[in-house]
mmCIF entry with sequence, helices, sheets and N, C-alpha, C, O atoms, coordinates in Angstrom:
data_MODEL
# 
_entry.id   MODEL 
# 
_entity.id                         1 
_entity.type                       polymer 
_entity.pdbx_number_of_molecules   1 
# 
_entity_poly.entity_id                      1 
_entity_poly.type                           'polypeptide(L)' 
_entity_poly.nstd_linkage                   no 
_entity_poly.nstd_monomer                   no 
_entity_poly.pdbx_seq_one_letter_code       
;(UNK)(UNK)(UNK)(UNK)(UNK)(UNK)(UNK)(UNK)(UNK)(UNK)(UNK)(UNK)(UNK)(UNK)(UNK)(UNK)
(UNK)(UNK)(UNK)(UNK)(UNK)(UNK)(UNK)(UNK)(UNK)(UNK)(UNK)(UNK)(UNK)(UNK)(UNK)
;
_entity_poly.pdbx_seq_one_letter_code_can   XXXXXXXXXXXXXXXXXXXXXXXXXXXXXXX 
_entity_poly.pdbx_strand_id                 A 
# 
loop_
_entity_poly_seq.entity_id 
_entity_poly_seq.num 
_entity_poly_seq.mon_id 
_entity_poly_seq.hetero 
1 1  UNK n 
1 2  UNK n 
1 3  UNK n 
1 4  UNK n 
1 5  UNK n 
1 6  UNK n 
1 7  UNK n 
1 8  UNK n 
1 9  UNK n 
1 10 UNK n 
1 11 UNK n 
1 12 UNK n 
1 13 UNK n 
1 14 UNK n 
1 15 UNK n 
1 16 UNK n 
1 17 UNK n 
1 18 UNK n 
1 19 UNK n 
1 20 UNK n 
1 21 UNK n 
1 22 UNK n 
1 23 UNK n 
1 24 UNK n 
1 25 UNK n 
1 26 UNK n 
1 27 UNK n 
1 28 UNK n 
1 29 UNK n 
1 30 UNK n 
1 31 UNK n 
# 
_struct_asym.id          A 
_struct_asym.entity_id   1 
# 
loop_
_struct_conf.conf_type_id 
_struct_conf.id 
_struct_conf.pdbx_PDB_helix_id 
_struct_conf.beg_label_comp_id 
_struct_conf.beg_label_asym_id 
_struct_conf.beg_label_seq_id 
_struct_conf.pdbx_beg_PDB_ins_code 
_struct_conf.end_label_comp_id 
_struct_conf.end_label_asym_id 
_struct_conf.end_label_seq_id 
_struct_conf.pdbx_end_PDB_ins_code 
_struct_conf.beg_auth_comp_id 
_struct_conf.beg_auth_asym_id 
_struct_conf.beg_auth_seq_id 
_struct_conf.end_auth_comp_id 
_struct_conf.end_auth_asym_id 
_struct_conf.end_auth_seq_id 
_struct_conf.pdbx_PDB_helix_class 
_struct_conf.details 
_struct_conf.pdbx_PDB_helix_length 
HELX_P HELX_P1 AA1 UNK A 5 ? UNK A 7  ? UNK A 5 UNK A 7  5 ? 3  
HELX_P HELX_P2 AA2 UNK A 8 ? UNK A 29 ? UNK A 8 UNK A 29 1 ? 22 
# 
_struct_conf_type.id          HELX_P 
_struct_conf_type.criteria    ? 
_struct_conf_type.reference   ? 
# 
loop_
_atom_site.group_PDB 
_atom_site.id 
_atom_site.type_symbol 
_atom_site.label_atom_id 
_atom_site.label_alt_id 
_atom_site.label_comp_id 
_atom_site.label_asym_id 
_atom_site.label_entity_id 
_atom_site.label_seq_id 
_atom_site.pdbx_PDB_ins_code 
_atom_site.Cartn_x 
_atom_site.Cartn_y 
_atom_site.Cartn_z 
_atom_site.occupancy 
_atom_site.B_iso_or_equiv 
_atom_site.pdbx_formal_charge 
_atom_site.auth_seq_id 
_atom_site.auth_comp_id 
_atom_site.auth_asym_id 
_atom_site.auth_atom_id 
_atom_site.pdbx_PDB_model_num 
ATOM 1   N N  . UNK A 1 1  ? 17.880  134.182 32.819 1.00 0.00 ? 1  UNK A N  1 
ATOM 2   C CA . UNK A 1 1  ? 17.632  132.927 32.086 1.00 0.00 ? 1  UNK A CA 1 
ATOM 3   C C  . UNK A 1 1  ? 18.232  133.040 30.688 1.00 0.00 ? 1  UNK A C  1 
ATOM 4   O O  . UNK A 1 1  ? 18.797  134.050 30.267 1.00 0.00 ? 1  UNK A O  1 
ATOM 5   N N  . UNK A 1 2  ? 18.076  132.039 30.089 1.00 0.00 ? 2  UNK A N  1 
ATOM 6   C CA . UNK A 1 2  ? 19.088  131.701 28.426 1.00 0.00 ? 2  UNK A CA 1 
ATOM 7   C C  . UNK A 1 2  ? 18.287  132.828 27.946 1.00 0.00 ? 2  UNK A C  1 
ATOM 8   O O  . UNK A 1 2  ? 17.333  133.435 28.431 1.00 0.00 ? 2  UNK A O  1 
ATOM 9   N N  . UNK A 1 3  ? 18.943  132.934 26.864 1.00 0.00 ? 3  UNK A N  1 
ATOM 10  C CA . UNK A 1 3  ? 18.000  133.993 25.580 1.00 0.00 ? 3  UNK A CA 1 
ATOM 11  C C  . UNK A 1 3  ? 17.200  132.979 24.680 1.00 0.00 ? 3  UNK A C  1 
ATOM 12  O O  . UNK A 1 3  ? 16.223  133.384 24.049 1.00 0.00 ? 3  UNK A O  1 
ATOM 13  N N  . UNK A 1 4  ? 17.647  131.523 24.606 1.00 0.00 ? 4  UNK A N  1 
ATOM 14  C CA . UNK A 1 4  ? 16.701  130.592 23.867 1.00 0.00 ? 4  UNK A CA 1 
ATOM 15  C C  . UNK A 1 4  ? 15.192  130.891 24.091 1.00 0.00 ? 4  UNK A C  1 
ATOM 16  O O  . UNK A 1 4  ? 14.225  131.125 23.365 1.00 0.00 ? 4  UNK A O  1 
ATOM 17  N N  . UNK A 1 5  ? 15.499  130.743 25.833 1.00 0.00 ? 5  UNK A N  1 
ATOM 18  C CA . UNK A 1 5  ? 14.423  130.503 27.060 1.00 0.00 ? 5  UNK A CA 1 
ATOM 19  C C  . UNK A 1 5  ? 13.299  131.503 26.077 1.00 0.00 ? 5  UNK A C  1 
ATOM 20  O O  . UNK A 1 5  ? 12.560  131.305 25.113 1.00 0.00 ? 5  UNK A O  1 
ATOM 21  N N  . UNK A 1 6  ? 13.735  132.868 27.111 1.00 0.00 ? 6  UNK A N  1 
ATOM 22  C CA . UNK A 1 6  ? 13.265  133.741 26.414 1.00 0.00 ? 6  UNK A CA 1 
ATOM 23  C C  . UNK A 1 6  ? 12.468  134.291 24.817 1.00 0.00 ? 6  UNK A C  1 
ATOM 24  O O  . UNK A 1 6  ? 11.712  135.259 24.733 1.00 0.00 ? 6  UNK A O  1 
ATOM 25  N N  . UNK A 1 7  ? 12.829  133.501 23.809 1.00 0.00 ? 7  UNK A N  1 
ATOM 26  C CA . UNK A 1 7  ? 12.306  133.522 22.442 1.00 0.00 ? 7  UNK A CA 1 
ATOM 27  C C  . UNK A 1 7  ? 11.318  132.611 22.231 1.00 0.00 ? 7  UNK A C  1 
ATOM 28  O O  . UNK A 1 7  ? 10.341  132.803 21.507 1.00 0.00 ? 7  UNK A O  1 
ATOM 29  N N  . UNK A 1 8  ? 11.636  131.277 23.065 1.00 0.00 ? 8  UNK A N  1 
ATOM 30  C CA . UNK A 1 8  ? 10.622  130.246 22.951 1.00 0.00 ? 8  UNK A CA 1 
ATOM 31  C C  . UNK A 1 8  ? 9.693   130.933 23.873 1.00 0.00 ? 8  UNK A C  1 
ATOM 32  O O  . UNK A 1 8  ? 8.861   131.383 23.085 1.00 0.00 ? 8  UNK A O  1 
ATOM 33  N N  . UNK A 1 9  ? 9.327   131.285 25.047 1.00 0.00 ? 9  UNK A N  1 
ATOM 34  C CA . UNK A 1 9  ? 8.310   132.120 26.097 1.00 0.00 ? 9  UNK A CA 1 
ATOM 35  C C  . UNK A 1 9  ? 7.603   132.967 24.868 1.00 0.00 ? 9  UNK A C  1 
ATOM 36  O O  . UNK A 1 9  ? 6.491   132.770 24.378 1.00 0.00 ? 9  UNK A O  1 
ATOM 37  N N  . UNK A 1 10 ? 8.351   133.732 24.600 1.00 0.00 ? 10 UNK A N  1 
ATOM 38  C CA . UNK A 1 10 ? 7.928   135.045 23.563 1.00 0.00 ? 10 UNK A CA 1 
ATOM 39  C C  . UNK A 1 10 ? 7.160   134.406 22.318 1.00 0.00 ? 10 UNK A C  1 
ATOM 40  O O  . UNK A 1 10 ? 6.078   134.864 21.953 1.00 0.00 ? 10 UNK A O  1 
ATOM 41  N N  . UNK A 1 11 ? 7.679   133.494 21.783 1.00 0.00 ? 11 UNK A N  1 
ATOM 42  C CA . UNK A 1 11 ? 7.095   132.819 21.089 1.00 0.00 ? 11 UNK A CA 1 
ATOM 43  C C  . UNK A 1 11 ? 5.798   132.317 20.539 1.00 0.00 ? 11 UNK A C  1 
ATOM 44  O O  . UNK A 1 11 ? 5.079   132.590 19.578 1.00 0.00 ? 11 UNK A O  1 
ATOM 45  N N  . UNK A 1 12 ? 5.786   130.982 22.119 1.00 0.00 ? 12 UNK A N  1 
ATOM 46  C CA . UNK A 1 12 ? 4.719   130.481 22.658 1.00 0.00 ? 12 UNK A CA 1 
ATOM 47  C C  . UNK A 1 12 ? 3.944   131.204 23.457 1.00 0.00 ? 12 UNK A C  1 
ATOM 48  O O  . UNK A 1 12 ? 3.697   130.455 24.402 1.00 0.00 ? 12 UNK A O  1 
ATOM 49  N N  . UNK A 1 13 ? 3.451   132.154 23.618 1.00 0.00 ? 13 UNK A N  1 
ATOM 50  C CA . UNK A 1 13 ? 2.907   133.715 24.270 1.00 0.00 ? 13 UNK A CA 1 
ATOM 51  C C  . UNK A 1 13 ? 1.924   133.967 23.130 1.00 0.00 ? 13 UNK A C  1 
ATOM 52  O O  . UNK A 1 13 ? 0.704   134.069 23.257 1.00 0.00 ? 13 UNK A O  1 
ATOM 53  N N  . UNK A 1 14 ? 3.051   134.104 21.312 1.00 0.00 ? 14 UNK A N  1 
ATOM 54  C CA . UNK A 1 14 ? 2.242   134.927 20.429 1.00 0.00 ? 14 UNK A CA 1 
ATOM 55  C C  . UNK A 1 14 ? 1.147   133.979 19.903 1.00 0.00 ? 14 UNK A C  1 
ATOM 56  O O  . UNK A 1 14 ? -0.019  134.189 19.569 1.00 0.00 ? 14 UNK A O  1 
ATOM 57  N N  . UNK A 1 15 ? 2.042   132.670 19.943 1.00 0.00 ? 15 UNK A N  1 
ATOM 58  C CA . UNK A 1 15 ? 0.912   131.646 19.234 1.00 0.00 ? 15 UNK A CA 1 
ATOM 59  C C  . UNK A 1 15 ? -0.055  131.379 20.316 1.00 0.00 ? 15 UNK A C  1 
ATOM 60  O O  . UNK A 1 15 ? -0.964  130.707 19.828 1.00 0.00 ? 15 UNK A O  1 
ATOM 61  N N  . UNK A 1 16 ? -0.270  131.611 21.600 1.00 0.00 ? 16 UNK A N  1 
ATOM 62  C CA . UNK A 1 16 ? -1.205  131.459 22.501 1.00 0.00 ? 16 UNK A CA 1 
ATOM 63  C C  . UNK A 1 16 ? -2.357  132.082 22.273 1.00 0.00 ? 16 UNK A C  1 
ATOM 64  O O  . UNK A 1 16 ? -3.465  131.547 22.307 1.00 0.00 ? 16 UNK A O  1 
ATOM 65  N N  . UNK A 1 17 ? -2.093  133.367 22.005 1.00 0.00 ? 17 UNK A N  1 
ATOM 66  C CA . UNK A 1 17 ? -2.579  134.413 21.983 1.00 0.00 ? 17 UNK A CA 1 
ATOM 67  C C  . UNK A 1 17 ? -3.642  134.446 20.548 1.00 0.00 ? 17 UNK A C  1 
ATOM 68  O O  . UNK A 1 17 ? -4.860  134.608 20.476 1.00 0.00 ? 17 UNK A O  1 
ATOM 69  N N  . UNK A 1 18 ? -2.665  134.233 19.545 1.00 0.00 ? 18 UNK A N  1 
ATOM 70  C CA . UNK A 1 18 ? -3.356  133.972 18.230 1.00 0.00 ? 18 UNK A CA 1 
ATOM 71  C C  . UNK A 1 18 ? -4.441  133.044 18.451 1.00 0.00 ? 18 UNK A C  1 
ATOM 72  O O  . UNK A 1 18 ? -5.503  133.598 18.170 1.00 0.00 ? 18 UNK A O  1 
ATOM 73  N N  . UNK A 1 19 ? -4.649  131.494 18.960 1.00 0.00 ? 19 UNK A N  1 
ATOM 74  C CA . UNK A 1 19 ? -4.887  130.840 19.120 1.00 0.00 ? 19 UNK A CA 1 
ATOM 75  C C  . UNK A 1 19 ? -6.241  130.605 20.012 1.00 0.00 ? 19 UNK A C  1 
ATOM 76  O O  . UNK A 1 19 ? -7.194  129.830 19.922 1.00 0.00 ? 19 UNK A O  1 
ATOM 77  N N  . UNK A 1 20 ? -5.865  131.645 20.913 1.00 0.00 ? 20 UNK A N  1 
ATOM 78  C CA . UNK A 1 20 ? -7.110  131.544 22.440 1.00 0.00 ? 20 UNK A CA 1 
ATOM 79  C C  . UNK A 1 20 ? -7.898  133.020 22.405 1.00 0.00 ? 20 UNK A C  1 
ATOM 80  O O  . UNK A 1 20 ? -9.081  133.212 22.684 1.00 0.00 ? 20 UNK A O  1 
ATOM 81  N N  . UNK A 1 21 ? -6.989  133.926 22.018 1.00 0.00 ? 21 UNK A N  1 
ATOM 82  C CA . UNK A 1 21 ? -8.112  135.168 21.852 1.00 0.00 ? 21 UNK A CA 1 
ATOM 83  C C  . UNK A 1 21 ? -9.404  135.001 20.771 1.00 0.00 ? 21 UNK A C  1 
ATOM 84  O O  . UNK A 1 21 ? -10.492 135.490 21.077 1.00 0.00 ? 21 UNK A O  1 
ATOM 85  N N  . UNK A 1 22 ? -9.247  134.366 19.638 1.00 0.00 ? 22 UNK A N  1 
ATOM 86  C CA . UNK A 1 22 ? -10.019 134.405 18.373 1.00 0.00 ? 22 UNK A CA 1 
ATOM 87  C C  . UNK A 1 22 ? -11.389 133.831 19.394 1.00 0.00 ? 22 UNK A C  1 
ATOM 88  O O  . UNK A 1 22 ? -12.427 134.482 19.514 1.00 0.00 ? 22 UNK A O  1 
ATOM 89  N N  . UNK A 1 23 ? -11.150 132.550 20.047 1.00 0.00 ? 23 UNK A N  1 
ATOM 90  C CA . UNK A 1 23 ? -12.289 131.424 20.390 1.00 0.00 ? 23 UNK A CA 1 
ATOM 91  C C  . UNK A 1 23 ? -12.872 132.726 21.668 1.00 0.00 ? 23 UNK A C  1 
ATOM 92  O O  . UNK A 1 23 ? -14.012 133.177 21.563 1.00 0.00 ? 23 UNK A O  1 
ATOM 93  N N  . UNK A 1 24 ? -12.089 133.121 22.615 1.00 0.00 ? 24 UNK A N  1 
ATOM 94  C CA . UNK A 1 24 ? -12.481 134.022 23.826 1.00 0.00 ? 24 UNK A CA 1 
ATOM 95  C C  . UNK A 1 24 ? -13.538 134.724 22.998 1.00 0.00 ? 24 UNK A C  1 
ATOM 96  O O  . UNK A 1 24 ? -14.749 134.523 23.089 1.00 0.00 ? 24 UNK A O  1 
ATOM 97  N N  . UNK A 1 25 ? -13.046 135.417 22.329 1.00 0.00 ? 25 UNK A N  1 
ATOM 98  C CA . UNK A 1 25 ? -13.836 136.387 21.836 1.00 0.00 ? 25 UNK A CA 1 
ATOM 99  C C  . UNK A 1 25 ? -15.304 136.184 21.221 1.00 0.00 ? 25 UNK A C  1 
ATOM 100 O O  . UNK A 1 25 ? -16.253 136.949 21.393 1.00 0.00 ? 25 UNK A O  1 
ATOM 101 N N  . UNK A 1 26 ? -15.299 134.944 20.436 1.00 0.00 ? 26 UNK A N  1 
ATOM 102 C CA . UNK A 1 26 ? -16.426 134.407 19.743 1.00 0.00 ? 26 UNK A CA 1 
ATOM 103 C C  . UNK A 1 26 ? -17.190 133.975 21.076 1.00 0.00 ? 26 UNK A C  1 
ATOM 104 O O  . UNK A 1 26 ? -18.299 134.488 21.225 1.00 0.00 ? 26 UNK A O  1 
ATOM 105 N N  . UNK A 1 27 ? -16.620 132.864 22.333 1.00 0.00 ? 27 UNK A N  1 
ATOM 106 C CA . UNK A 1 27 ? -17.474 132.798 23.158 1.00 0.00 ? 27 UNK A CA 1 
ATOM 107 C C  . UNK A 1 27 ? -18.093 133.837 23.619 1.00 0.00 ? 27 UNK A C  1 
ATOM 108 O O  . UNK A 1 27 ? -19.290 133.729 23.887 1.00 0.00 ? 27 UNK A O  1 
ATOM 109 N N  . UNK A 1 28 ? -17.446 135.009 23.801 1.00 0.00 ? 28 UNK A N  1 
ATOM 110 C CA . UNK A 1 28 ? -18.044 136.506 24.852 1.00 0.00 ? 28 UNK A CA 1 
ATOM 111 C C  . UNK A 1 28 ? -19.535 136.550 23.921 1.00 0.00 ? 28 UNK A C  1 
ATOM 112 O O  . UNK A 1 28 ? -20.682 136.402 24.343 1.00 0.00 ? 28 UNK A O  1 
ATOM 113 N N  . UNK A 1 29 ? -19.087 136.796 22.577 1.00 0.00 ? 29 UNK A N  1 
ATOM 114 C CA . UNK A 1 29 ? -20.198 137.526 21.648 1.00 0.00 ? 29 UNK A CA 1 
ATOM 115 C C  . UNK A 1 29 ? -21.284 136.471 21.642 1.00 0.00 ? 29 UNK A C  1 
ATOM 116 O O  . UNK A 1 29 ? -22.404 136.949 21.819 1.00 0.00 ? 29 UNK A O  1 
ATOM 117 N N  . UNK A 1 30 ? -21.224 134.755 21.434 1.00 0.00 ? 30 UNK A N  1 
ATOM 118 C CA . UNK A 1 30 ? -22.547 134.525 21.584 1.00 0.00 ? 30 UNK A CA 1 
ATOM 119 C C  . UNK A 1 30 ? -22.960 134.626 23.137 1.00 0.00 ? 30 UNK A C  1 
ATOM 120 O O  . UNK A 1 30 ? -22.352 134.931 24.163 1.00 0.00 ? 30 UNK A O  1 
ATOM 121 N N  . UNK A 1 31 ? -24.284 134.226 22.832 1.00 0.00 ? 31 UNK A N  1 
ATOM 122 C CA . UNK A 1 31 ? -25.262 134.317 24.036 1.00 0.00 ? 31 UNK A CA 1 
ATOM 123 C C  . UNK A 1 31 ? -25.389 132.946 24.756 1.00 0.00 ? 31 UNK A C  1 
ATOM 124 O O  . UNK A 1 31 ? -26.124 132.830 25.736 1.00 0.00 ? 31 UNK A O  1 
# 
């Protein structure tokens, strides 16, 4: 695939990540 492809994936991956781990995590910890 393009190398664009690839940077935007990689990208949109880190900001996912930034984004959905913080809330995951806060849900796990409350009760």
């Amino acid at each position: 695939c393009p190398e664009w492809v690839k940077k935007y994936l990689s990208y949109g991956w880190r900001s996912l990540m930034k984004t959905v781990l913080p809330s995951v995590s806060l849900l796990q910890k409350s009760p």
